[in-house]
Structures are given as structure tokens and as C-alpha cells.
C-alpha positions, -999 to +999 in steps of 0.1 A: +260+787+479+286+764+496+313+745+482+301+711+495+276+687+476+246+695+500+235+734+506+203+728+521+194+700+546+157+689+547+152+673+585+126+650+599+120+662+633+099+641+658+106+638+696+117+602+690+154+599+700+166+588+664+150+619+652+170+640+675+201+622+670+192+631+634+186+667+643+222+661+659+238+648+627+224+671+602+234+704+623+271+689+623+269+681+588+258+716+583+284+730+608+312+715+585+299+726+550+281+759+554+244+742+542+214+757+557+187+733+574+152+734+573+134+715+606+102+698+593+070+684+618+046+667+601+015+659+622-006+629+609-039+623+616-042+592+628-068+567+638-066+582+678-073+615+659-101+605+641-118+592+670-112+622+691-124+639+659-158+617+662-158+627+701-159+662+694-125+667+711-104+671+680-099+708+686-081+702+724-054+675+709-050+696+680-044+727+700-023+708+722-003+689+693+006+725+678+016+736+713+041+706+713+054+709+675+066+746+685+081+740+714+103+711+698+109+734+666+120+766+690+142+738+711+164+719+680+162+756+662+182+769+692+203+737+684+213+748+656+217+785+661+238+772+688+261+760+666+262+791+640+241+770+615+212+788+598+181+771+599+143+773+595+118+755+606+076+745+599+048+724+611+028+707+589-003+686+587-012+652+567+011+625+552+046+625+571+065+608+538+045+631+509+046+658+527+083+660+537+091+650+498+069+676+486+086+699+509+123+692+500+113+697+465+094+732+469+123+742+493+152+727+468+167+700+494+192+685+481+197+660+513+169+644+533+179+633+567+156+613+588+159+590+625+154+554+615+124+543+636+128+528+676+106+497+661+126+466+659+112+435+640+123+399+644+153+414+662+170+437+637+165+473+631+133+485+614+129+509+589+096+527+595+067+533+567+079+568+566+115+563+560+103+532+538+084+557+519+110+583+517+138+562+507+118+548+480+107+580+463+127+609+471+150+618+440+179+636+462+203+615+489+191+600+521+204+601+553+187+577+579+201+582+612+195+554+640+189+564+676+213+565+703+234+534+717 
């Protein structure tokens, strides 16, 4: 147990570059207070998924996917152990937003940091379905990090 408001820090991790830049925030945040971090992948199945899936090639992409969702845990793990910050990390598979809330509530999160999706609409920054999602129904603090200038 730390002194600071946040002990464990529940991160979003995609290869997206607001994603790493959260990967980036949280493991300084965590630097600073002592919390511990726990990397979350969430693979969702969608619609190019299911038509692989009715192709009969669902087992090469999925094989493939997995290959790529440990490689990025193992690399922003290293991150953080880089940095003397404990951390964890798992893949998982379904719903991005229900899955990472069900997470940081199983795991006891008390801060949910996320990359604020690359999309822009009408010319201002987006918030994606899954940060939408998040911010809407998670019940502890939210940190939505935007990519890189």
C-alpha cells in the first residue's frame, strides 16, 4: 500500500500511439507514487474476424493476433520494469470497454488509464466507443491520454 490516492493502475494497451503515450503516462505516474500497473489487451472480434471465421481462417489470425498481443505486453512490461515500476500484464478476448471494467473491478483498480482514439471528427479530437464506454460506466477515476504532438 502507497501513500498516494491510486495503488494500482489499470492500462489500456493497444499499439495505437495514444495508447503508448498512455503506457508512457501511467508508468510515470506509477514511478512517482509507488502504484503497481496492470497492462490490459483486449482482442475484439470484429466483423473482419467473423468473416475470416466464415472462411475457415479464423485460427491463423487468431494465432497471429496472440503472437502480436505478447510481444507488445513483453515490450511496455520491460517499459515499466525499466523504470522500477511493478507491473503485470494479460490478454484478453471480447468487449474492449466491459472487459477492461470488469477487470479493474476484479483486480481492484482504482485508476483507469486509456489513449484517446487517433480518430478525429469534424476537426476536433474524438473520443472513441471504448473510451466513450469507459468514461461513462467505470466507477473509479479516468485518465484519457491523447497521442503524441
Amino acid at each position: 500500500m502507497t501513500d498516494s490516492v491510486f495503488d494500482k493502475i489499470l492500462v489500456a494497451v493497444d499499439d495505437s500511439p495514444a495508447a503508448l503515450a498512455a503506457v508512457r503516462s501511467a508508468i510515470d505516474l506509477a514511478s512517482r507514487t509507488g502504484a503497481r500497473i496492470r497492462f490490459v489487451h483486449v482482442i475484439s472480434n470484429g466483423e473482419l474476424v467473423r468473416a475470416l471465421s466464415r472462411m475457415g481462417r479464423d485460427s491463423e489470425l487468431a494465432t497471429r493476433r496472440s503472437k502480436a498481443a505478447a510481444s507488445l505486453l513483453r515490450h511496455v512490461g520491460a517499459q515499466a520494469e525499466r523504470a522500477g515500476v511493478r507491473a503485470e500484464a494479460t490478454s484478453l478476448n471480447g468487449d474492449p470497454a466491459a472487459l477492461l471494467l470488469e477487470e479493474t473491478s476484479e483486480w481492484g483498480g482504482d485508476l483507469i488509464v486509456i489513449g484517446r482514439s487517433d480518430v478525429r471528427g469534424a476537426g476536433r479530437p474524438y473520443v472513441g466507443t471504448v473510451t466513450r464506454k469507459v468514461l461513462e460506466l467505470a466507477e473509479v477515476p479516468v485518465l484519457i491520454v491523447p497521442r503524441p504532438r
